[in-house]
KOLVEXLUM-701090 format. One record per residue: y, x, z of N, C-alpha, C in turn. Coordinates in steps of 0.05 Angstrom, whole numbers, padded with zeros to 5 digits. Example, Ala and Ser with C-alpha at 12.3 -4.5 7.8 and 13.67 -1.06 7.14 Angstrom:
BEGIN
{nukol {-00114,00264,00156},{-00090,00246,00156},{-00066,00264,00156}}
{nukol {-00045,00257,00142},{-00021,00273,00143},{00001,00258,00157}}
// end
This chain:
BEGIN
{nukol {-00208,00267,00308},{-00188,00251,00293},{-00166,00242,00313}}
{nukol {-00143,00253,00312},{-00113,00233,00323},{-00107,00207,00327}}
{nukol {-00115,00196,00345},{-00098,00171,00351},{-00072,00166,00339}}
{nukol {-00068,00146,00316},{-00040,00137,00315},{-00039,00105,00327}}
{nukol {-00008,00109,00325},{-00009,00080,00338},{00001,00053,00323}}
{nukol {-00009,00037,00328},{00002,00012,00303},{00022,00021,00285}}
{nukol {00048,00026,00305},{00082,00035,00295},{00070,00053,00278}}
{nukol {00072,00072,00286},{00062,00100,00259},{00045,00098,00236}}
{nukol {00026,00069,00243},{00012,00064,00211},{00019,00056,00198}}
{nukol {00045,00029,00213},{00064,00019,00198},{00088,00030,00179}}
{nukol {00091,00059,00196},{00117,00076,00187},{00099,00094,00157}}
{nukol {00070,00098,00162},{00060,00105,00140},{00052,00092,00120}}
{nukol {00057,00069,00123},{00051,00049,00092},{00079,00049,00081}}
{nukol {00097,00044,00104},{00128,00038,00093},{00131,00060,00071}}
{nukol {00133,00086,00083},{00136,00115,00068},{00127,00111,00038}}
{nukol {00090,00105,00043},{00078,00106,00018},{00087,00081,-00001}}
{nukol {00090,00058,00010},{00110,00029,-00006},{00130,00049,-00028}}
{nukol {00150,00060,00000},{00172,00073,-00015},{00179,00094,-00036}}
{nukol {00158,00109,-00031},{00146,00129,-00053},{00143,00123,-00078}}
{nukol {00122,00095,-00075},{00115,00078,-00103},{00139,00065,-00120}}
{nukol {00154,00056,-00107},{00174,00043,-00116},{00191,00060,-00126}}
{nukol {00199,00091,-00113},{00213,00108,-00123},{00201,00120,-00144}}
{nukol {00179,00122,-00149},{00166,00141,-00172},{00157,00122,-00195}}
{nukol {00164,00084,-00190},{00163,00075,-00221},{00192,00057,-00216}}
{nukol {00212,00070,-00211},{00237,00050,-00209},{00245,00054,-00238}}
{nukol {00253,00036,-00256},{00255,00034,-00282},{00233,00028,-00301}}
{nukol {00218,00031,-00289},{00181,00038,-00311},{00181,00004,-00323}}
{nukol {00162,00002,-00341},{00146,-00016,-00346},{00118,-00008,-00346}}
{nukol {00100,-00024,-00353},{00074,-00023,-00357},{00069,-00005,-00375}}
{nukol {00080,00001,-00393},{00073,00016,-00407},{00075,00046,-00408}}
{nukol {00094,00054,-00392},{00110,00077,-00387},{00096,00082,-00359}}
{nukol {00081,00062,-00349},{00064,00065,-00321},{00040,00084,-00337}}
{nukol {00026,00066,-00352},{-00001,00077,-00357},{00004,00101,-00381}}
{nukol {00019,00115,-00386},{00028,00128,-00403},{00034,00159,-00391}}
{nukol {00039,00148,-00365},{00046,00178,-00355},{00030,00171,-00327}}
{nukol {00007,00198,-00325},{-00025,00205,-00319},{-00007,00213,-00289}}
{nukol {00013,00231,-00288},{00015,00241,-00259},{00036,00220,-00245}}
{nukol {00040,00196,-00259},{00061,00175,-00242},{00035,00163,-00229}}
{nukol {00016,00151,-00243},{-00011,00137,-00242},{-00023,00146,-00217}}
{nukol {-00018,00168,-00220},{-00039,00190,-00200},{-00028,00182,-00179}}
{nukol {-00008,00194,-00172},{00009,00196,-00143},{00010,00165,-00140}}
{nukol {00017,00144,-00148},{00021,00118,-00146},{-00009,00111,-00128}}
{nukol {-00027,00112,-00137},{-00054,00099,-00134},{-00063,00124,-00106}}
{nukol {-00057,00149,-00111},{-00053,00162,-00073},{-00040,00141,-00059}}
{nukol {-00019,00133,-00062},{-00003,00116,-00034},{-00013,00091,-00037}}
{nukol {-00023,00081,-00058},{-00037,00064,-00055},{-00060,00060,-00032}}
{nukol {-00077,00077,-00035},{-00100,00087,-00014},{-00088,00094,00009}}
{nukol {-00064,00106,00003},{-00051,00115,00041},{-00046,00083,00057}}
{nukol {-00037,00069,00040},{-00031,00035,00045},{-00056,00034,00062}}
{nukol {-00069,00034,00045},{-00101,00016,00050},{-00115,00027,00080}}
{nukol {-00115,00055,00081},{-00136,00072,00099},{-00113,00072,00122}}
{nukol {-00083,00066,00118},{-00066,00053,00143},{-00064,00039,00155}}
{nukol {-00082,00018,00141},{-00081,-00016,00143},{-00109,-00017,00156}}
{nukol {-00128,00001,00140},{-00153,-00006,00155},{-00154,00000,00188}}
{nukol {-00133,00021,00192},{-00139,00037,00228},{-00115,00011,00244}}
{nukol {-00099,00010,00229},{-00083,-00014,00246},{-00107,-00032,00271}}
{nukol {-00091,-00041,00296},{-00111,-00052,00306},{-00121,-00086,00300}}
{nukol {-00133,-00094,00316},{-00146,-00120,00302},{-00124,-00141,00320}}
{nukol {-00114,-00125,00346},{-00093,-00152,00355},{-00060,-00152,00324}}
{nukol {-00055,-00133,00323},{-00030,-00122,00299},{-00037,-00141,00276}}
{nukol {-00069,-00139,00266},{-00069,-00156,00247},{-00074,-00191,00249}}
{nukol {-00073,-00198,00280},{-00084,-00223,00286},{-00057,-00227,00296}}
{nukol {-00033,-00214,00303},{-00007,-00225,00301},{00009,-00226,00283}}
{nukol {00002,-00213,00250},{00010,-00215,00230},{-00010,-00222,00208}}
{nukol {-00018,-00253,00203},{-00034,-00257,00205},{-00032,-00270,00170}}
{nukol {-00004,-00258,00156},{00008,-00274,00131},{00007,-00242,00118}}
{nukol {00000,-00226,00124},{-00006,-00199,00115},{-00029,-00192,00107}}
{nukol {-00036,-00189,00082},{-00063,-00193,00065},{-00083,-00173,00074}}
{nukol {-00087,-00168,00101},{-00091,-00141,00104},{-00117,-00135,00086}}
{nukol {-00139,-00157,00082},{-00165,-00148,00072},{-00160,-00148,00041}}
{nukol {-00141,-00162,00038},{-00136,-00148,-00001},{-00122,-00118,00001}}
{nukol {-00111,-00112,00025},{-00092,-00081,00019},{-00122,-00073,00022}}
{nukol {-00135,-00063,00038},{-00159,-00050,00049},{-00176,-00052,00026}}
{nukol {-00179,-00083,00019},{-00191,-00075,-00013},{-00193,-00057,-00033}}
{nukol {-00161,-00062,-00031},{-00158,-00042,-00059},{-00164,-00014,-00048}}
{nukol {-00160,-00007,-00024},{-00160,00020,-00026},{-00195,00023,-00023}}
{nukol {-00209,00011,-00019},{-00241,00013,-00029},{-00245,00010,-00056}}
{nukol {-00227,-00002,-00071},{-00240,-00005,-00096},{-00223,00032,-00110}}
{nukol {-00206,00041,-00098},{-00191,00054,-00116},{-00203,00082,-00104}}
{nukol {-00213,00074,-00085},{-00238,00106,-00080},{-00267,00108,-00086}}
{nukol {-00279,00082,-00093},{-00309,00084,-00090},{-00310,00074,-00116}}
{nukol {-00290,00068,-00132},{-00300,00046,-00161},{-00272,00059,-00176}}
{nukol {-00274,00080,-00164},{-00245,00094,-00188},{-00249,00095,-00216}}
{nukol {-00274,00098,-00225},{-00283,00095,-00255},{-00272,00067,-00268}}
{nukol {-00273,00041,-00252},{-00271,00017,-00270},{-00230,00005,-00254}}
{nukol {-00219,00025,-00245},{-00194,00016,-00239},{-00180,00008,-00270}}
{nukol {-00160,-00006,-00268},{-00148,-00027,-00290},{-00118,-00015,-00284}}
{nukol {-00103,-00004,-00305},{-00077,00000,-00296},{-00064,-00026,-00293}}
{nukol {-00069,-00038,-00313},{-00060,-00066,-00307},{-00060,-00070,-00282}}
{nukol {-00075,-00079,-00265},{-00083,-00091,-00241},{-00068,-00077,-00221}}
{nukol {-00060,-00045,-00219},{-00048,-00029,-00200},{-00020,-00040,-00211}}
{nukol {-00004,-00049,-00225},{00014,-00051,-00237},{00027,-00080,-00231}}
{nukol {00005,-00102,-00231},{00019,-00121,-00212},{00019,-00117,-00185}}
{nukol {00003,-00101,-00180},{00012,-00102,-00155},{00025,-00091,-00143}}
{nukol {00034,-00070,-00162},{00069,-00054,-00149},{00089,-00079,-00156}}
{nukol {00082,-00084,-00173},{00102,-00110,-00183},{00113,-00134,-00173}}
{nukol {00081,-00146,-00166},{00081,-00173,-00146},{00072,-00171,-00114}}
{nukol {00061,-00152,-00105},{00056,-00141,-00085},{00068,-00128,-00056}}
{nukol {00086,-00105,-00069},{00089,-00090,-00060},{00113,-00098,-00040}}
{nukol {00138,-00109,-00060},{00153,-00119,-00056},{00151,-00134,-00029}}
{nukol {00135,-00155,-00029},{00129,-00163,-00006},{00117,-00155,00014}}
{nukol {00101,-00131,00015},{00087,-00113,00033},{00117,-00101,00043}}
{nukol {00136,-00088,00030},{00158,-00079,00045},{00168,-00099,00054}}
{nukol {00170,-00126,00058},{00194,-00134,00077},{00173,-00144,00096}}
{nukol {00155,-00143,00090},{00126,-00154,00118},{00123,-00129,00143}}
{nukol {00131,-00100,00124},{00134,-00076,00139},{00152,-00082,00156}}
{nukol {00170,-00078,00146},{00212,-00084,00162},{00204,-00103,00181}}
{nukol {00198,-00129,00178},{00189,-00140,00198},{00173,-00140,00225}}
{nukol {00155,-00131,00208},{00136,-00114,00234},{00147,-00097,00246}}
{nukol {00153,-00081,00236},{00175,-00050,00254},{00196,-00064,00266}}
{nukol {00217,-00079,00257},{00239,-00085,00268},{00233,-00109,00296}}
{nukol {00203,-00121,00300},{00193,-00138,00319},{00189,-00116,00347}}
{nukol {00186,-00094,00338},{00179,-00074,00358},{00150,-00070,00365}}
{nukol {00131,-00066,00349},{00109,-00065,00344},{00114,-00032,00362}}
{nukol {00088,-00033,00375},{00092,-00004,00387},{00064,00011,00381}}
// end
């Protein structure tokens, strides 16, 4: 397995943030859970978040320490091992109420010079 380095896990959540936001810009909830291949790809970068967050190191997450890291990492355990009882709802605030703030926690981090 490849060594990445903080920066590049960072640059890989940013990506997948941005992805999400691009593929329900306009949506509602309803138009979320309505269309199966927005859902799909959404809840991939979801997990790319999570399994980015989890390799991050433990000093990265102990200097950013307002970054939910064990709810991102969460979800991406719950949305691989408990995929049967996922809630569109639930993926939906959190593009909603979430995410939003995961991108400017990114920008931050990157623009600090995280290496």
């Amino acid at each position: 397995m490849s060594e990445r380095s903080d920066r590049q896990l960072l640059l890989d959540m940013q990506e997948a943030v941005e992805r999400i936001q691009r593929y329900t810009a306009g949506m509602n909830l309803q138009g979320f859970m309505g269309d199966e291949m927005i859902a799909d790809a959404v809840m991939r970068n979801i997990q790319i978040i999570g399994e980015a967050a989890n390799r991050t190191s433990a000093t990265l997450r102990n200097d950013f320490p307002q970054v939910e890291w064990s709810r991102i990492i969460g979800m991406r355990h719950r949305l691989v091992h408990d995929y049967f009882e996922i809630e569109e709802t639930i993926v939906w605030r959190v593009i909603e109420s979430k995410l939003p703030v995961l991108a400017e926690q990114l920008t931050l981090m990157l623009d600090s010079g995280v290496k």
